[in-house]
C-alpha positions, 0 to 999 in steps of 0.5 A: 834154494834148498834154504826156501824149500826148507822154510817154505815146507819142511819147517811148517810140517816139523811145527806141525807134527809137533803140535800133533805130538802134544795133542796126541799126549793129552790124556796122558798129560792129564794122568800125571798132572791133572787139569794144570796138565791139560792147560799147559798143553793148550797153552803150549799148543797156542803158543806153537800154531802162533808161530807156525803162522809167523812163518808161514806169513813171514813176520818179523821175528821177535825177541824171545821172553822167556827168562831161560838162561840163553834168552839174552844171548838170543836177543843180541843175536837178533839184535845184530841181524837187525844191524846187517839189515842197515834199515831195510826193515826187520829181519823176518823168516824170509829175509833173514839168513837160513842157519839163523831162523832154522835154530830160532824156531827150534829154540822157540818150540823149546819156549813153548814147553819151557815157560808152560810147567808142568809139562816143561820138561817134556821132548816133543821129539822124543817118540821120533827118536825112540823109533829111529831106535827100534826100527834100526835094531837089524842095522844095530844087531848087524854092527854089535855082533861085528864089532864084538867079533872084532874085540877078540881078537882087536890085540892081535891086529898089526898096524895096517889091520888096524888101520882098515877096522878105523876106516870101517867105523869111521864110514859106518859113523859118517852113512850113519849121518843119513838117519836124520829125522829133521831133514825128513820132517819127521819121517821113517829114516831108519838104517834097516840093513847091516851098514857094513855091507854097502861101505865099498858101493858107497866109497865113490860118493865120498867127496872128500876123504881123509881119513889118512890124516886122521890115521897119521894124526892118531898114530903120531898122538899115541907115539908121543903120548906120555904118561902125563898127557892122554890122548883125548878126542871129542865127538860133537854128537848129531842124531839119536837112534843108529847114528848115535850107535855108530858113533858109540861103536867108534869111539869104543874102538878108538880106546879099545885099540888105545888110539884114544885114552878119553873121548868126551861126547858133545850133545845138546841141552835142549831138544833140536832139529828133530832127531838131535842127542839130548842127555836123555838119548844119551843114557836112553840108548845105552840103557836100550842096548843093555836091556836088549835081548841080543847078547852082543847089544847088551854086551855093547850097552854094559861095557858104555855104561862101565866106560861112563863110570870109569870117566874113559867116556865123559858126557857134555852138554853146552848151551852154545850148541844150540845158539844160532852162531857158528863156530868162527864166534865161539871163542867170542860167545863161549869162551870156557867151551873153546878153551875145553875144546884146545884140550883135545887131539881131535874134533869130530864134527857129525853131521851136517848142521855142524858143517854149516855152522863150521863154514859159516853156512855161505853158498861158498865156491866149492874148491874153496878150501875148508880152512878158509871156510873155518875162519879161524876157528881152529881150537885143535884138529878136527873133521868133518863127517857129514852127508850133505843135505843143504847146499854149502860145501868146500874143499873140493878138487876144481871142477868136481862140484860143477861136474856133480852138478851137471848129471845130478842137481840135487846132489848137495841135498839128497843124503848121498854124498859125504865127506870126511874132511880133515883140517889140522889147527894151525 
């Protein structure tokens, strides 16, 4: 499986590549902190080929020991993985579910600088992601200058105009998800060409797509918004660098043409799956675009930052993001966040770990409908906008997956197929 190969190769060269990355930065950790720099590292490092080895070899996974404040939440995890096992030994890298030892490893590279000051606070992933950025800039350029023209003249657009601007972005936002660092281990895959270009050759690959409801869900909300209550919408962020742009450039489009009041941004507290956005990406990418030396990025850049300080735009990081549970236990797990998140008119889910985590990550039947896969994880209306890179997938029309499947084996995995897959909260 997919899960195998994941495990096998991909996860051993992320480690890899990070253990290289702390290498590389030796010298300068000790510019900045001397020789307690310089042990830190090696300790960390240490700490990071012990565990490529525990992969590789197929040991069992241990408990975690560092006192970081979702370290016992770690450990029950563990602790119920074990139970499933009814005896059957421990759970190990191999014999243990995917969505499971994929998040453990990322939360223990986490470990490996956390617990090792005073280089704790830096992101190995960070150099990944600053060049998704830089090498993205055409495809970046392209999508400023276009949604700047679109402003305007974005009051003069009647309904069905408007419509089509929120299907664009939302396409661009959604093929934005191809740029995934921890699906390409760490290699090139940046956006080089302007992504509006491509959106009608790339239709036929959207499996399932409702953007309609989306459209009518929206319109109904702004039609029925009162002074009183603001139409909110939360994106729950998947990669820094271009995708994170589209993201920016739909959102600013949703309270431009006032189908949103507030939109509330989910990303994560701690470096993950390679290319994920931290708080840092966060701010980084919108202080880039104001800085750049292309008129419309900046334009772009100032008027994010100004979205922040006026709170249009509101910025949130949550630890049960990067918990191995899925969603189905939030309610359970995270409680405060479930009751924010009952808040808002729409979810928008990127990317394709939270795909998983929404399904629960099983080899489901692929006609099996999507609110079933939720298992009742249904805290507001949301969607799904996700390029498929692991082989979990719903909703589809009878027969469609196997059809696929017949002339492309790799279709669940290869980044070039998508959905936008709505599902209301009842």
């Amino acid at each position: 499986s997919f899960a195998y190969f994941t495990i096998k190769d991909r996860l051993p060269q992320i480690l890899t590549r990070v253990i290289d990355t702390l290498h590389r930065h030796k010298s300068e950790f000790f510019e900045e902190h001397g020789e307690k720099g310089v042990e830190a590292e090696k300790r960390a490092i240490s700490f990071l080929s012990k565990l490529r080895n525990e992969l590789q070899t197929d040991k069992p996974v241990t408990p975690l020991e560092d006192e970081l404040p979702d370290a016992a939440l770690w450990n029950q995890y563990l602790d119920y993985q074990r139970n499933l096992s009814n005896g059957n030994g421990e759970p190990s890298w191999f014999q243990s579910p995917w969505l499971y030892v994929e998040c453990y490893m990322y939360r223990r590279i986490h470990a490996a600088l956390a617990q090792n000051p005073p280089i704790d606070n830096f992101d190995v992933f960070k150099e990944g992601k600053a060049q998704n950025f830089f090498e993205s800039q055409e495809a970046i350029i392209a999508l400023c200058t276009y949604f700047q023209e679109l402003l305007k003249n974005i009051k003069d657009l009647d309904e069905k105009q408007l419509q089509e601007e929120l299907f664009k972005l939302l396409q661009v936002s959604l093929w934005g998800n191809k740029c995934d660092l921890s699906f390409s281990a760490g290699e090139d895959s940046s956006q080089k060409s302007s992504p509006l270009q491509t959106l009608e050759n790339l239709k036929p690959y959207i499996l399932v797509n409702d953007m309609e409801k989306l459209w009518s869900l929206l319109v109904n909300a702004k039609k029925r918004n009162t002074e009183k209550s603001k139409v909110r919408v939360d994106i729950i962020l998947d990669n820094a660098g271009f995708e994170l742009v589209s993201d920016f450039v739909l959102t600013d489009f949703l309270v431009s043409s006032k189908l949103a009041d507030v939109v509330h941004f989910h990303g994560k507290s701690i470096p993950w799956y390679v290319s994920d956005t931290t708080k840092h990406d966060f701010n980084w990418t919108i202080k880039q675009l104001q800085s750049a030396n292309h008129m419309w990025m900046s334009r772009c850049g100032i008027n994010w930052e100004g979205s922040l300080k006026k709170g249009v735009w509101v910025y949130h990081d949550h630890m049960f993001w990067t918990l191995p549970h899925d969603f189905s236990s939030m309610a359970e797990v995270a409680p405060d966040l479930y009751a924010d998140l009952q808040k808002s008119n729409l979810l928008l889910f990127k990317g394709d770990l939270n795909y998983r985590k929404l399904t629960g990550d099983k080899k489901w039947e692929y006609s099996v409908p999507f609110h079933q896969a939720l298992n009742k994880f249904h805290p507001a209306p949301l969607c799904s906008l996700r390029t498929l890179k692991s082989d979990t997938q719903v909703g589809l029309k009878p027969g469609q997956g196997e059809q696929i499947q017949a002339s492309e084996p790799e279709w669940m995995v290869s980044g070039k197929y998508g959905v936008v897959q709505f599902d209301a909260a009842f």
